[in-house]
C-alpha positions in Angstrom: -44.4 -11.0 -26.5 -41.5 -11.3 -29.3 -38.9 -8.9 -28.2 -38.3 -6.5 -31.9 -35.2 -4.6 -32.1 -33.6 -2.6 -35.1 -30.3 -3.4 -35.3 -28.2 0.3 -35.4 -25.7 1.1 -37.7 -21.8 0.2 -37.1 -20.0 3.0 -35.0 -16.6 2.7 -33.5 -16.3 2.6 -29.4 -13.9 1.8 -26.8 -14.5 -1.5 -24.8 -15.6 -0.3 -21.2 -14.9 -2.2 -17.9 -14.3 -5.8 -19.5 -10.7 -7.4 -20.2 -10.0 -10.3 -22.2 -8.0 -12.2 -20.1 -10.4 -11.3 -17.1 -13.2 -12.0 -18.9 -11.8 -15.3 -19.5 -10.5 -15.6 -16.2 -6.5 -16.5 -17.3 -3.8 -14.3 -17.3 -2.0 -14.2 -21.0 -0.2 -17.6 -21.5 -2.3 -19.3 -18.9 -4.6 -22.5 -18.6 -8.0 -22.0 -18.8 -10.9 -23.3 -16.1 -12.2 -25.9 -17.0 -9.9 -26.0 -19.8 -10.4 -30.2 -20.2 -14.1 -30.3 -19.2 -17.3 -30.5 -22.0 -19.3 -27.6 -23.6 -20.8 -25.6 -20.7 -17.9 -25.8 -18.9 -16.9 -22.1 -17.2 -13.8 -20.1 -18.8 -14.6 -17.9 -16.9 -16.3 -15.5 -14.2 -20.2 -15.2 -14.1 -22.2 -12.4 -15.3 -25.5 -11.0 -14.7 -28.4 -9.6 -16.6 -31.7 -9.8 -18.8 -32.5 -11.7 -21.5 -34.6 -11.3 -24.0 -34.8 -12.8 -27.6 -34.9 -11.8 -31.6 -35.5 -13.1 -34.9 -31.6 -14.8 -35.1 -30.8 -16.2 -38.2 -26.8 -16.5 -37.4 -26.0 -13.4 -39.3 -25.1 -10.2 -37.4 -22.1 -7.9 -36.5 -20.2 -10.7 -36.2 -19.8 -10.6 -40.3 -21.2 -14.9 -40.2 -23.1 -16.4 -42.7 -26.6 -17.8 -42.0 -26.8 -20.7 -40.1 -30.5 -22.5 -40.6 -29.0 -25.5 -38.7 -27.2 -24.0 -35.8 -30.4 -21.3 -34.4 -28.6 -21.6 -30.5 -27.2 -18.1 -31.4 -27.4 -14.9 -29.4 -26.4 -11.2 -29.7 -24.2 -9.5 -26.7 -24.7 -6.1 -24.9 -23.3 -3.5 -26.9 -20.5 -3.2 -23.8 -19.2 -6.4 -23.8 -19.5 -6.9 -27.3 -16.5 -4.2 -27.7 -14.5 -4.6 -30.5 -15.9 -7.9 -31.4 -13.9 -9.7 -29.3 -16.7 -12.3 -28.4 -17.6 -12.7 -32.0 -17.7 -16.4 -32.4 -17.5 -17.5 -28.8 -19.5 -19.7 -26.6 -21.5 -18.2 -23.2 -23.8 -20.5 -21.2 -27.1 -19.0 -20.3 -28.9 -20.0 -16.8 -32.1 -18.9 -17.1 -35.6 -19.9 -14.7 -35.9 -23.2 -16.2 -32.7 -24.2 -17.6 -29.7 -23.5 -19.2 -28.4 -23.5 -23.2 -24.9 -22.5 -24.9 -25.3 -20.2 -27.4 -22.6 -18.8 -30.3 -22.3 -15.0 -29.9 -23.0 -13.6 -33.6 -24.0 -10.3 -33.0 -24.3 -7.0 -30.6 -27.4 -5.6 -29.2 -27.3 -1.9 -29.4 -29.9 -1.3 -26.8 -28.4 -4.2 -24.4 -27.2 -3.4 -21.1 -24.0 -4.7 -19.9 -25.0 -8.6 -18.6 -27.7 -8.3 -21.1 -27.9 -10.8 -23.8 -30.5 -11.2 -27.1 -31.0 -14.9 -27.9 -32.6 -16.1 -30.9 -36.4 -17.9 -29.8 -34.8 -21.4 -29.9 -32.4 -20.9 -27.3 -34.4 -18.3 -24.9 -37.0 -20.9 -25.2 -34.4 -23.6 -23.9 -34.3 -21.1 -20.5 -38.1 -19.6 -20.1 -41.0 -19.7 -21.9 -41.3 -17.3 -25.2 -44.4 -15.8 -23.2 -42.4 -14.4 -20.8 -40.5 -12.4 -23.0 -37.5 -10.9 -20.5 -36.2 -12.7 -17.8 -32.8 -12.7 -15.5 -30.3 -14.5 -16.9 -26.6 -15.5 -15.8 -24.2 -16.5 -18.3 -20.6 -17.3 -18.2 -18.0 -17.9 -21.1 -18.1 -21.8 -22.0 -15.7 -24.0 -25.0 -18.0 -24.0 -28.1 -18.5 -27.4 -29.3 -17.2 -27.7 -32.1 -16.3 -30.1 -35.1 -12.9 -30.2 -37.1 -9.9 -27.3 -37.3 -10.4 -23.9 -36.9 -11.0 -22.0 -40.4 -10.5 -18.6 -42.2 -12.3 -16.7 -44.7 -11.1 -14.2 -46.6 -13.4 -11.2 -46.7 -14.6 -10.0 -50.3 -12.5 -7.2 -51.5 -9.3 -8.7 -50.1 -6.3 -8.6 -52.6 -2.6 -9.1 -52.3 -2.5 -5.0 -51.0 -5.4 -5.1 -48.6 -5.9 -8.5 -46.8 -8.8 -8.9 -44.2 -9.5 -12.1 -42.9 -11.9 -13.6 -40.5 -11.5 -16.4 -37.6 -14.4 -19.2 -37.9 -15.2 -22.3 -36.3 -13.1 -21.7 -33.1 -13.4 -23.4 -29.8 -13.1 -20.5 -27.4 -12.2 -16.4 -28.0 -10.1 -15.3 -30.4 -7.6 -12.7 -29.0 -5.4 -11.8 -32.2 -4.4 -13.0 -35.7 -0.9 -11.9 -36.9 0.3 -11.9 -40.6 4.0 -13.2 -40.9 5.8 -10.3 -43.0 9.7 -11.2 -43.5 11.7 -12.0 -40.6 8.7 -10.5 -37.9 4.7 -11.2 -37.0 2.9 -8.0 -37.7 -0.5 -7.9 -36.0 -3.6 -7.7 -37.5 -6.5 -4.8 -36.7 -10.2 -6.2 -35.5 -12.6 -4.3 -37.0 -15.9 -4.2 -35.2 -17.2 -6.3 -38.2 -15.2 -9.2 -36.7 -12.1 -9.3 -39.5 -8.6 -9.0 -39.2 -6.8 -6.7 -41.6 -3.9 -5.5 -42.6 -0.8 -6.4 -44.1 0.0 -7.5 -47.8 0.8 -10.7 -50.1 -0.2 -12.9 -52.4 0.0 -15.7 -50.6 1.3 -18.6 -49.2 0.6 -16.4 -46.1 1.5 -17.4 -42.6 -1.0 -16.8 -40.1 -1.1 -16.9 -36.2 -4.1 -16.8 -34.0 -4.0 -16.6 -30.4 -7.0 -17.4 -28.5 -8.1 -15.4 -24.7 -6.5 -18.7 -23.2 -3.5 -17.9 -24.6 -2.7 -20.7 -27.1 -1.2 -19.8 -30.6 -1.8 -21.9 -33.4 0.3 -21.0 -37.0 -1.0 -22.0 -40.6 -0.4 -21.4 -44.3 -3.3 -19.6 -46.4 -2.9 -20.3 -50.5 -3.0 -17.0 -52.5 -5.5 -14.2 -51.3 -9.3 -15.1 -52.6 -11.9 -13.4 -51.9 -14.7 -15.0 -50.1 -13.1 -18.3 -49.5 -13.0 -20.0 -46.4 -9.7 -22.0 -45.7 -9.6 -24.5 -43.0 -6.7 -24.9 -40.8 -4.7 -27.6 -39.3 -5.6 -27.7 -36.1 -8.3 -26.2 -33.0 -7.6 -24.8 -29.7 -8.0 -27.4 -26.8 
């Protein structure tokens, strides 16, 4: 039977039990396993859990837009999910008849930790939709993704209040710093999945650093809100 879940309200919490760079199993400035294998691939150590599934349309949390063409989508345990670290990520899901990679776009509120809500096309990938909940182990896995990474800046931003969000990344996100003068100041997540903080009108220098520990810099034109802004290059 469909799985129906209210979403709950944005409140702010303290990531329990779960580092990034164990949860990706590297230490800071590290390689990652499986680092030059395919989507699927493990970054990572293996969790355990149910799964169940929800009316996904790649909105969520996570602060994405819609997605109609990309449905493989899931939401994580309220636990894990944190401080949106996983927004945007890639876990593969073993389930009793298969497995699937699915983007993480949002948090499930009533989730367990090694929980996970999938949309219908992907738990359907792993059991049949009759089944409804079923044990699942999933693991972090490379996204497989097309082109550079890419930013958007979130409406509202101006020169005095800059928020901006990491897209189209191949594995976790860990920080985004804003180059002010001669230093990188860091950026705050928000649970919405943006970075803000900071102030300019642009060019702005940005650096992202992803769980595997590789940094990648890139100039954004002036602040506008609501545009996305590709960068030069994607994590390996």
């Amino acid at each position: 039977m469909r799985q129906i879940r209210r979403r709950a309200a944005l409140t702010l919490a303290t990531l329990a039990g779960i580092g990034l760079a164990a949860l990706a199993g590297v230490a800071c400035g590290g390689s990652p396993s499986g680092a030059e294998a395919g989507p699927g691939a493990s970054l990572g150590p293996s969790y355990e859990g149910q799964g169940t599934y929800y009316s996904a349309d790649g909105t969520g949390n996570c602060s994405f837009d819609a997605s109609p063409g990309d449905l493989l989508v899931a939401a994580m345990n309220e636990e894990q999910y944190g401080n949106a670290e996983l927004c945007g990520a890639c876990v593969a899901v073993q389930g009793p008849r298969g497995e699937v990679t699915v983007r993480i776009v949002d948090r499930c509120p009533g989730c367990k930790r090694g929980d996970l809500d999938l949309s219908p096309q992907a738990f359907e990938r792993i059991a049949p939709l009759s089944a409804g909940r079923v044990p699942v182990a999933w693991r972090l896995a490379p996204c497989a993704v097309d082109g550079p990474i890419a930013y958007k800046y979130k409406e509202g931003s101006n020169p005095y209040w800059i928020a901006l969000q990491v897209r189209n990344h191949r594995v976790a996100v860990a920080s985004l710093e804003l180059r002010q003068g001669e230093r990188w100041v860091p950026l705050q997540r928000e649970r919405y999945n943006y970075f803000v903080g900071g102030e300019g009108d642009g060019p702005l220098l940005v650096r992202v650093t992803s769980t595997t520990g590789v940094t990648l810099e890139d100039e954004l034109p002036a602040v506008n809100p609501g545009a996305v802004v590709q960068g030069k290059a994607q994590f390996p």
